[in-house]
LUMRORO-944394 format. One record per residue (C-alpha): residue in three letters; x, z, y. Coordinates in pm, whole numbers. Layout:
N
<mipa r="ALA" xx="X" zz="Z" yy="Y"/>
...
// end
This chain:
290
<mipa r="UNK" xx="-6404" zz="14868" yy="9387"/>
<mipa r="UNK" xx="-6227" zz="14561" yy="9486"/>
<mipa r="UNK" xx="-5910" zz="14604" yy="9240"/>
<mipa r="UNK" xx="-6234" zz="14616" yy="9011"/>
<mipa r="UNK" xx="-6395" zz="14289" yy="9131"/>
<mipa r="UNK" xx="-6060" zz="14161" yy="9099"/>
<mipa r="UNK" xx="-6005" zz="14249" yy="8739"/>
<mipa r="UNK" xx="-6324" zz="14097" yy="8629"/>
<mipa r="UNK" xx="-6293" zz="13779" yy="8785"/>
<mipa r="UNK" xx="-5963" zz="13735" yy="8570"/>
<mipa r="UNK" xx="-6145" zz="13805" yy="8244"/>
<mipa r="UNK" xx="-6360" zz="13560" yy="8319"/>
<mipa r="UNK" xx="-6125" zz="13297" yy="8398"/>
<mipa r="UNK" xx="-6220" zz="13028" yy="8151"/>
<mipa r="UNK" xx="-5957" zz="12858" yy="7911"/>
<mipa r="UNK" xx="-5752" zz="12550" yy="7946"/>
<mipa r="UNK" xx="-5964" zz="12314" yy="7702"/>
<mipa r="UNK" xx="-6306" zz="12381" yy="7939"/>
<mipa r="UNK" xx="-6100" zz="12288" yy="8276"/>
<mipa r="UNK" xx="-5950" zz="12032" yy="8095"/>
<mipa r="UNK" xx="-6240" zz="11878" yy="8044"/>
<mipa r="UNK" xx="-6437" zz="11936" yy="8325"/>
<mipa r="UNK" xx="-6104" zz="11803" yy="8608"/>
<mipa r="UNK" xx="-6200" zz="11471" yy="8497"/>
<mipa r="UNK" xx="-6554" zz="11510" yy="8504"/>
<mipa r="UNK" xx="-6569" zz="11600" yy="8876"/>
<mipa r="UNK" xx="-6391" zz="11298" yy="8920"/>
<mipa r="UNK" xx="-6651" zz="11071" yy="8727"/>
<mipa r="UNK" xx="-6879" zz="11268" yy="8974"/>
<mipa r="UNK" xx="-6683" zz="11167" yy="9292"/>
<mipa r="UNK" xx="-6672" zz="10788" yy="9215"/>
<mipa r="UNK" xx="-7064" zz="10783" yy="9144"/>
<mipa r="UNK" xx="-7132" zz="10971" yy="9490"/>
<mipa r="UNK" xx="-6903" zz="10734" yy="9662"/>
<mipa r="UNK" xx="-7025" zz="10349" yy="9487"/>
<mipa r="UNK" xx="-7031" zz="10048" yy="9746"/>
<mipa r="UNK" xx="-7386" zz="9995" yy="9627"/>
<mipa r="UNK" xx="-7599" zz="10080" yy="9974"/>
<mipa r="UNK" xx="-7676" zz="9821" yy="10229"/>
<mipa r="UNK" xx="-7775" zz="9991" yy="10530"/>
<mipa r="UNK" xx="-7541" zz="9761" yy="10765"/>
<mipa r="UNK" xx="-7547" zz="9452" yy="10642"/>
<mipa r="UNK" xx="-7771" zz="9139" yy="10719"/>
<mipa r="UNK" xx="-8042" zz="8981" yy="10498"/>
<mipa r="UNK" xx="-7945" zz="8642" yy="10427"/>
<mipa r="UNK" xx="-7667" zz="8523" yy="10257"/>
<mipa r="UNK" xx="-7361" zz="8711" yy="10104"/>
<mipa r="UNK" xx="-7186" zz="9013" yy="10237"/>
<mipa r="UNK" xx="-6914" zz="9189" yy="10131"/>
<mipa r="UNK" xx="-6799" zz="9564" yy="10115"/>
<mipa r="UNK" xx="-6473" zz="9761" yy="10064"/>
<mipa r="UNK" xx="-6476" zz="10139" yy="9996"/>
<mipa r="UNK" xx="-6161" zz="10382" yy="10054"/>
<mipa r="UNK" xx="-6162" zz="10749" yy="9961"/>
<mipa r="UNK" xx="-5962" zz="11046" yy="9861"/>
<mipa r="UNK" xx="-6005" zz="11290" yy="9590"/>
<mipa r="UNK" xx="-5863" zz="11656" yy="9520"/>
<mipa r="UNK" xx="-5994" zz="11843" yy="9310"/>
<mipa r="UNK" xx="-5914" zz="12244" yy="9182"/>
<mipa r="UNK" xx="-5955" zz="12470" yy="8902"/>
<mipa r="UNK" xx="-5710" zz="12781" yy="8999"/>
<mipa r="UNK" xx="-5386" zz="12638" yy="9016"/>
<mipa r="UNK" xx="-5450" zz="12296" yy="8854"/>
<mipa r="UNK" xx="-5529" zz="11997" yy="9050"/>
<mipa r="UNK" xx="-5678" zz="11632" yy="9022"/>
<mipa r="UNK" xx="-5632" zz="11407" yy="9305"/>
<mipa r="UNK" xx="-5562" zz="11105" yy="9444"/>
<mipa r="UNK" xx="-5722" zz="10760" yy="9625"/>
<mipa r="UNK" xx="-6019" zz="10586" yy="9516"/>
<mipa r="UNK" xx="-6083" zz="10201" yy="9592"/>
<mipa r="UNK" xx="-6352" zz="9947" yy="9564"/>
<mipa r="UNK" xx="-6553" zz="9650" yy="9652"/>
<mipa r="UNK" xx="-6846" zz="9474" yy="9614"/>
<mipa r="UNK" xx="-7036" zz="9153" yy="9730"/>
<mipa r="UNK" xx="-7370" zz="9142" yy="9723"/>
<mipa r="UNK" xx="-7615" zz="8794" yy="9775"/>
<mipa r="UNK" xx="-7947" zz="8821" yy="9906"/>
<mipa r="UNK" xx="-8255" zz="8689" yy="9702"/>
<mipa r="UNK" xx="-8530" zz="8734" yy="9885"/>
<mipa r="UNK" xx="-8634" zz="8927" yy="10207"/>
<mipa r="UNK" xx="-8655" zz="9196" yy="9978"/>
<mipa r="UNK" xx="-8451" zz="9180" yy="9692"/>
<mipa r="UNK" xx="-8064" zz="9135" yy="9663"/>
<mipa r="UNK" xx="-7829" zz="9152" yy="9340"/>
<mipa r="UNK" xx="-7490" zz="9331" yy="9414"/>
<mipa r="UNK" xx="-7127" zz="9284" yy="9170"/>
<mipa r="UNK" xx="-6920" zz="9560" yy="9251"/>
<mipa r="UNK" xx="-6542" zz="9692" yy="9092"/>
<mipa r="UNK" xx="-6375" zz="9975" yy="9143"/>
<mipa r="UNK" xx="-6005" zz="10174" yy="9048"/>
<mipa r="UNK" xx="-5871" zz="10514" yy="9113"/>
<mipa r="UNK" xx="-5563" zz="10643" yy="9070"/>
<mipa r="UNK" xx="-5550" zz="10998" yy="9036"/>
<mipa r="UNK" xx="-5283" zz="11292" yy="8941"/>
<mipa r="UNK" xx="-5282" zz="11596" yy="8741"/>
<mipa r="UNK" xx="-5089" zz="11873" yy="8793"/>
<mipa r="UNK" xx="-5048" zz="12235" yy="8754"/>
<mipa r="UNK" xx="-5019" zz="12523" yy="8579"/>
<mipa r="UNK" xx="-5079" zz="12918" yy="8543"/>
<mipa r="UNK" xx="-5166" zz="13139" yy="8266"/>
<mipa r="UNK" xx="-5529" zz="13121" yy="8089"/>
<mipa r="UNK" xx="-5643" zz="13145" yy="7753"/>
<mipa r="UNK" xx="-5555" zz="12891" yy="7501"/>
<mipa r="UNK" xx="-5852" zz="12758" yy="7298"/>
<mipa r="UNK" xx="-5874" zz="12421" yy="7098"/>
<mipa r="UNK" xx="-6238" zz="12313" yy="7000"/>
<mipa r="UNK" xx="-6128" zz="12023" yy="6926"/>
<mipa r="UNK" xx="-5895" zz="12172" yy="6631"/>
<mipa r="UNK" xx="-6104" zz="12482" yy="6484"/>
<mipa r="UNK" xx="-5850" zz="12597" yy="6242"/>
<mipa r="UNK" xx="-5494" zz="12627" yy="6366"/>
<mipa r="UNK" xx="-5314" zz="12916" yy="6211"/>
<mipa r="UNK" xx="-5288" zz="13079" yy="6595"/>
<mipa r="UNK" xx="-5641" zz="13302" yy="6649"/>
<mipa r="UNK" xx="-5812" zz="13201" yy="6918"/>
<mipa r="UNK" xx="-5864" zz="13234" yy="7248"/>
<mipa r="UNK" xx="-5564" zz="13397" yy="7350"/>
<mipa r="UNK" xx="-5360" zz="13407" yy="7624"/>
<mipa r="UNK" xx="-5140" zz="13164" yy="7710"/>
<mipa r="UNK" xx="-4863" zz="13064" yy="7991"/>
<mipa r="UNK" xx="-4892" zz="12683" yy="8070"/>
<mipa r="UNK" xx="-4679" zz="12475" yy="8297"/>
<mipa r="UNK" xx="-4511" zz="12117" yy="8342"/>
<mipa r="UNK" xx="-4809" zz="11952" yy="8397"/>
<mipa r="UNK" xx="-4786" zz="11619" yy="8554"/>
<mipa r="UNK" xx="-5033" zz="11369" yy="8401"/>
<mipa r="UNK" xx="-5255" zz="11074" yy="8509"/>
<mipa r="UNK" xx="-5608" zz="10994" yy="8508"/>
<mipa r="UNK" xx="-5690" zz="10619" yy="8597"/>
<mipa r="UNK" xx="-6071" zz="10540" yy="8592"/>
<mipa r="UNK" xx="-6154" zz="10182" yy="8679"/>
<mipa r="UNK" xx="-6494" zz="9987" yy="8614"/>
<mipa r="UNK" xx="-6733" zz="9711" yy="8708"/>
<mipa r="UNK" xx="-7110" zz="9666" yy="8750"/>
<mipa r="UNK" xx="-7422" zz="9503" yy="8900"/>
<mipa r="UNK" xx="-7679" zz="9672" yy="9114"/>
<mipa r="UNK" xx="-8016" zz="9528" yy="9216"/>
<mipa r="UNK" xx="-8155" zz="9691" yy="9558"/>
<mipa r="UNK" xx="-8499" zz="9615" yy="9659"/>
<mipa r="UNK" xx="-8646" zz="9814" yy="10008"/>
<mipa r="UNK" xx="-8513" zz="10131" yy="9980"/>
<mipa r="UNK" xx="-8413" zz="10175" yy="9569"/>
<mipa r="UNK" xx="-8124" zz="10052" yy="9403"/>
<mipa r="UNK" xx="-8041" zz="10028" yy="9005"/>
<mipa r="UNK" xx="-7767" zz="9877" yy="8774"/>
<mipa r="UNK" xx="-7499" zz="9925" yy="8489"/>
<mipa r="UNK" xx="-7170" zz="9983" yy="8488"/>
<mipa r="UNK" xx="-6900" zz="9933" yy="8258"/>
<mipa r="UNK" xx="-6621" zz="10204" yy="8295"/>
<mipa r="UNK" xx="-6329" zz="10355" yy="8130"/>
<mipa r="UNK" xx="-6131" zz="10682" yy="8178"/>
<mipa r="UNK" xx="-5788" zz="10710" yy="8053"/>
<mipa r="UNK" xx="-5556" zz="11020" yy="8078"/>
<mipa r="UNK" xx="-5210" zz="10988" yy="8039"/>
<mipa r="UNK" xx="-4950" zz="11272" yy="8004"/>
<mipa r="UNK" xx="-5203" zz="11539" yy="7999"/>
<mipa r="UNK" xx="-5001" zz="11795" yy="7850"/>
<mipa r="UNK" xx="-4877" zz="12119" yy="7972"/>
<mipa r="UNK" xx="-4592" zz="12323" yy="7734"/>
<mipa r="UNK" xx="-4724" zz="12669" yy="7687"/>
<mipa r="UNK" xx="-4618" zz="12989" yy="7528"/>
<mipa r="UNK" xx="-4844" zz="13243" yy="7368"/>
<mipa r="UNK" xx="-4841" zz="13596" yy="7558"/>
<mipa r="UNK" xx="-5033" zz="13814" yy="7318"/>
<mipa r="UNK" xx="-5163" zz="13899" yy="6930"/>
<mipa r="UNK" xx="-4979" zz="13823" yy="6666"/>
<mipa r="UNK" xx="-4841" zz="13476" yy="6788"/>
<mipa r="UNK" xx="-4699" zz="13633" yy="7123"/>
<mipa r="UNK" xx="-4389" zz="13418" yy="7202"/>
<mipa r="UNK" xx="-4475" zz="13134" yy="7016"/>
<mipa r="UNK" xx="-4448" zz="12785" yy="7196"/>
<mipa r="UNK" xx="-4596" zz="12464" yy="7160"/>
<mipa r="UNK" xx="-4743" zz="12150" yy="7332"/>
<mipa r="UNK" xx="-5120" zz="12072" yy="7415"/>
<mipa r="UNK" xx="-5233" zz="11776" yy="7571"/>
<mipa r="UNK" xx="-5568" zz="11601" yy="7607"/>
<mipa r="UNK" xx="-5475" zz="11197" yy="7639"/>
<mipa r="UNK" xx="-5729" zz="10993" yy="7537"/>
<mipa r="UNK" xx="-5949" zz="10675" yy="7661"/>
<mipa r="UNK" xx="-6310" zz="10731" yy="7717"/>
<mipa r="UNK" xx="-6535" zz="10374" yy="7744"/>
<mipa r="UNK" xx="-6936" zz="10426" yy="7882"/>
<mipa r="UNK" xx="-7179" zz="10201" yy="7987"/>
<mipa r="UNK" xx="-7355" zz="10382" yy="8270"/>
<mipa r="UNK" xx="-7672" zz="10284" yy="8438"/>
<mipa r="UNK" xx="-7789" zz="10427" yy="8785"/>
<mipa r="UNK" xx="-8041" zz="10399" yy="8970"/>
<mipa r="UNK" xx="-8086" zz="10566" yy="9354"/>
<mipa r="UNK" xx="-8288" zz="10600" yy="9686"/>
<mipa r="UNK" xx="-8153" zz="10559" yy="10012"/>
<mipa r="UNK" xx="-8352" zz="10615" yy="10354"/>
<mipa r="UNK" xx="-8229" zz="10467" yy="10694"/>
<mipa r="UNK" xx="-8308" zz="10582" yy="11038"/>
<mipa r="UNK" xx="-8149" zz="10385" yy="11327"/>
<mipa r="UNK" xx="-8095" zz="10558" yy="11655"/>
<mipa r="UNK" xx="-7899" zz="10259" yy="11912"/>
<mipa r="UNK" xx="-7620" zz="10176" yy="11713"/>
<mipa r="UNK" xx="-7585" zz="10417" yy="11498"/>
<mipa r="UNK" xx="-7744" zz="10423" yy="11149"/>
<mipa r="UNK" xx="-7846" zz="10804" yy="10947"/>
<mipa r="UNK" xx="-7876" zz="10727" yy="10555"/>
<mipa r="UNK" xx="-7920" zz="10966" yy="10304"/>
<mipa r="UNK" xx="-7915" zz="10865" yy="9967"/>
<mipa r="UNK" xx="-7946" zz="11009" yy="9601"/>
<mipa r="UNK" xx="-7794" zz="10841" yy="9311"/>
<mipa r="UNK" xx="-7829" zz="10953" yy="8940"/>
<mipa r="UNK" xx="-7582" zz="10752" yy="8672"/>
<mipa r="UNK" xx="-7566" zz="10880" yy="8280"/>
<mipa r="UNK" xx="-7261" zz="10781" yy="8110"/>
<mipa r="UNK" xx="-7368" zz="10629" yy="7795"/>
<mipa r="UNK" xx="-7257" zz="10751" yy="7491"/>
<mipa r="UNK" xx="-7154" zz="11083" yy="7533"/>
<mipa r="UNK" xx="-6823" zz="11132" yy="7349"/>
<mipa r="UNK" xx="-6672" zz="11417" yy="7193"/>
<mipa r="UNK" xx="-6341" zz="11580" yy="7362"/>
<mipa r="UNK" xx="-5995" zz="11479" yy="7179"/>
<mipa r="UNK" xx="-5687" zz="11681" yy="7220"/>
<mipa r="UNK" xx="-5350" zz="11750" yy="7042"/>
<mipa r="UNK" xx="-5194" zz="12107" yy="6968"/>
<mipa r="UNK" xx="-4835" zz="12106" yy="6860"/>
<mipa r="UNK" xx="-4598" zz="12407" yy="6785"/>
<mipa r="UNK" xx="-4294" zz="12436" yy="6518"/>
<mipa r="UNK" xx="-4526" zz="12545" yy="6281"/>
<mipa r="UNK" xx="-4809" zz="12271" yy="6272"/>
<mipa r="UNK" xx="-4917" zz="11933" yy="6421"/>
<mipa r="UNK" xx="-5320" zz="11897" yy="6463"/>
<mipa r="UNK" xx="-5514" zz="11577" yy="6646"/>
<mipa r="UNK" xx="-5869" zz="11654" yy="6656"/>
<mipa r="UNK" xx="-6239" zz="11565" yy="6870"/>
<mipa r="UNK" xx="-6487" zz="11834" yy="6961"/>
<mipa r="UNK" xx="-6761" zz="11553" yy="6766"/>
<mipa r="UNK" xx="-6576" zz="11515" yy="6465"/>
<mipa r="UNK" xx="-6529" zz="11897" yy="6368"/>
<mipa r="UNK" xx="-6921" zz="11990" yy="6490"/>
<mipa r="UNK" xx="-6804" zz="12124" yy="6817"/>
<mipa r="UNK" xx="-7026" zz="11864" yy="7031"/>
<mipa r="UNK" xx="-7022" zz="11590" yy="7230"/>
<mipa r="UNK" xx="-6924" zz="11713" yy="7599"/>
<mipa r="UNK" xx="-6752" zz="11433" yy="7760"/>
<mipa r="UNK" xx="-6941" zz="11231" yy="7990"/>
<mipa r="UNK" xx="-7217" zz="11425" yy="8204"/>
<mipa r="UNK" xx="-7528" zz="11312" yy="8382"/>
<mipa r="UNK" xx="-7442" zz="11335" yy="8727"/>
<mipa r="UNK" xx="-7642" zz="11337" yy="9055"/>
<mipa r="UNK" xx="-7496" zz="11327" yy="9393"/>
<mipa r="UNK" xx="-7641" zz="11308" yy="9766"/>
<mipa r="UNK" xx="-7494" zz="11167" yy="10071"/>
<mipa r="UNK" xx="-7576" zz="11087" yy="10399"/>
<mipa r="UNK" xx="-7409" zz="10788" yy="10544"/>
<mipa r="UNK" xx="-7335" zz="10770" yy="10916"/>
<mipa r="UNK" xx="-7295" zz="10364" yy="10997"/>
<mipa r="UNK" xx="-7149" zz="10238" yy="11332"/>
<mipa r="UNK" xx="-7281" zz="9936" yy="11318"/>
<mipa r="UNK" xx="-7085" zz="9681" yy="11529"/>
<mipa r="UNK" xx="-6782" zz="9798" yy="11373"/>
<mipa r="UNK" xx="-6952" zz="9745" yy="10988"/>
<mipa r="UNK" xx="-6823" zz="10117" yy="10963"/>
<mipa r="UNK" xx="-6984" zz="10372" yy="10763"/>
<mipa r="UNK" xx="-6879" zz="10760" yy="10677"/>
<mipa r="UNK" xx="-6995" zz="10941" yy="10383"/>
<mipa r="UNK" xx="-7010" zz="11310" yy="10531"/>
<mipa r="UNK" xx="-7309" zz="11455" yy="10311"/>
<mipa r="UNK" xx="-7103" zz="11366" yy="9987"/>
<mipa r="UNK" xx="-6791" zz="11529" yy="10141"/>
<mipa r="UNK" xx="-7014" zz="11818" yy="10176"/>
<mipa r="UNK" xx="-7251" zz="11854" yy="9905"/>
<mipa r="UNK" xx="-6995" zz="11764" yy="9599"/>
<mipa r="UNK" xx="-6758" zz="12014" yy="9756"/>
<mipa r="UNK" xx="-7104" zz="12296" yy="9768"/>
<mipa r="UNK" xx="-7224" zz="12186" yy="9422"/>
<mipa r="UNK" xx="-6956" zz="12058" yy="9185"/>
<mipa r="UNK" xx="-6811" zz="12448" yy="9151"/>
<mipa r="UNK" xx="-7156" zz="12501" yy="9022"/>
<mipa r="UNK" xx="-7207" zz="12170" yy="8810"/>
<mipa r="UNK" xx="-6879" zz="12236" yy="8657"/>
<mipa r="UNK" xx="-6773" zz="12584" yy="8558"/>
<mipa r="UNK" xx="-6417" zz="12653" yy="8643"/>
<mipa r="UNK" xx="-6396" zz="12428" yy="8919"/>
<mipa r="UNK" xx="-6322" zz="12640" yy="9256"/>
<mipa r="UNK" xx="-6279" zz="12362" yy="9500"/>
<mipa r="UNK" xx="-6369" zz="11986" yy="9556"/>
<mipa r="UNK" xx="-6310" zz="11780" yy="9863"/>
<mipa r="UNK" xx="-6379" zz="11422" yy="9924"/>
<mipa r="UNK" xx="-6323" zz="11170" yy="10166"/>
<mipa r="UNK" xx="-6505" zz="10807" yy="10191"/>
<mipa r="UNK" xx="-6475" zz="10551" yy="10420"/>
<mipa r="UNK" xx="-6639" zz="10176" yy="10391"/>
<mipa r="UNK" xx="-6632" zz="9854" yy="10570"/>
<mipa r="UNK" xx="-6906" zz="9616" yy="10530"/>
<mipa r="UNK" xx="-6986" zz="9284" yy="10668"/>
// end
């Protein structure tokens, strides 16, 4: 029974373009649920200021994304109950990884290899840099704005080799660089509940990356050379999901300290469920504000 189990959880494994895809998603995911954007700690009047540190690792199988995520944000008080924010952020994060799935490439229908098959893939050891900037208006508990971000993956290619059909033995190149631009708004509830010094917040925060943009990759072998998008050829536009997350910040207050632990815990319960494929999400977020 379990050398059963076992067998169909490796047919089901799914292929290199949908974890492709969905690595960086998660990670889009991870930087909404962790936006300087709530103001439990600070005062009313005036301007304070907030810095955010995290850390990221993500899994699908053997492949990886990970890495730290920073930023800031200052935000001016308008009125007893109003106050605008301006917040930036940057993270640096690495792929890496590799291990046999099945090749498929949506974003090129009609290479001469049929498709899916499997595939060994290996030497990964790419980059994903997202970075972005936005405003946020908070008034009593709700909060709303825009962001402008961008997503660029570097050296996301693994070399693979074909392992069955007609192609077995066959190698090639696929990789998945690209730049993806949105403008995102979001818009999100927090609650606060004080006990001495110690503040409870839990928050919810929905953001829709705007447009959503088709999926580009590359496939190379000796035998042909394709560029393609999953848009272009009528695959669809997959890049770019509506995301909710859910914290709960706990805030020391005379330190200006606050801990994220219901995101660390609810994207690592949810995102393998959000996004197929992924087995494993952890995150870490830490901010200051004063």
């Amino acid at each position: 029974m379990v050398w059963l189990l076992a067998c169909g959880s490796a047919a089901a494994k799914e292929d290199i373009e949908f974890v492709a895809e969905h690595l960086p998603e998660v990670a889009m995911d991870n930087r909404y649920a962790t936006l300087p954007v709530w103001n439990a700690t600070r005062g009313t009047d005036g301007w304070s200021f907030a810095a955010q540190a995290g850390f990221s690792r993500t899994s699908a199988g053997n492949l990886q994304i990970g890495g730290p995520m920073l930023a800031a944000a200052a935000t001016r008080a308008l009125s007893p109950r109003w106050s605008l924010s301006v917040m930036a952020f940057a993270d640096a994060l690495a792929l890496s990884g590799g291990e046999q799935r099945q090749l498929q490439t949506l974003f090129a229908p009609a290479t001469p290899i049929v498709r899916p098959v499997a595939a060994r893939f290996t030497d990964l050891d790419g980059r994903m840099r997202h970075y972005g900037a936005g405003l946020a208006f908070a008034t009593g508990p709700w909060v709303g704005g825009v962001l402008v971000e961008q997503v660029s993956l570097r050296d996301y290619r693994w070399n693979f080799e074909i392992l069955a059909g007609d192609a077995a033995g066959t190698r090639g190149e696929i990789d998945f660089d690209n730049d993806y631009r949105h403008v995102t708004p979001f818009v999100g509830l927090q609650l606060v509940r004080e006990r001495g010094n110690w503040l409870f917040s839990p928050h919810a925060l929905f953001a829709l990356p705007l447009p959503r943009r088709g999926f580009v990759g590359h496939i190379a072998t000796p035998q042909f050379d394709i560029h393609g998008d999953t848009a272009d050829v009528g695959n669809g536009k997959h890049f770019g999901d509506p995301s909710l997350t859910l914290g709960l910040d706990l805030s020391y207050r005379p330190a200006h300290l606050s801990f994220d632990i219901g995101a660390m815990l609810t994207q690592g319960l949810l995102e393998p469920h959000i996004h197929k494929g992924v087995d494993s999400d952890w995150l870490l977020s830490v901010r200051w504000q004063h």
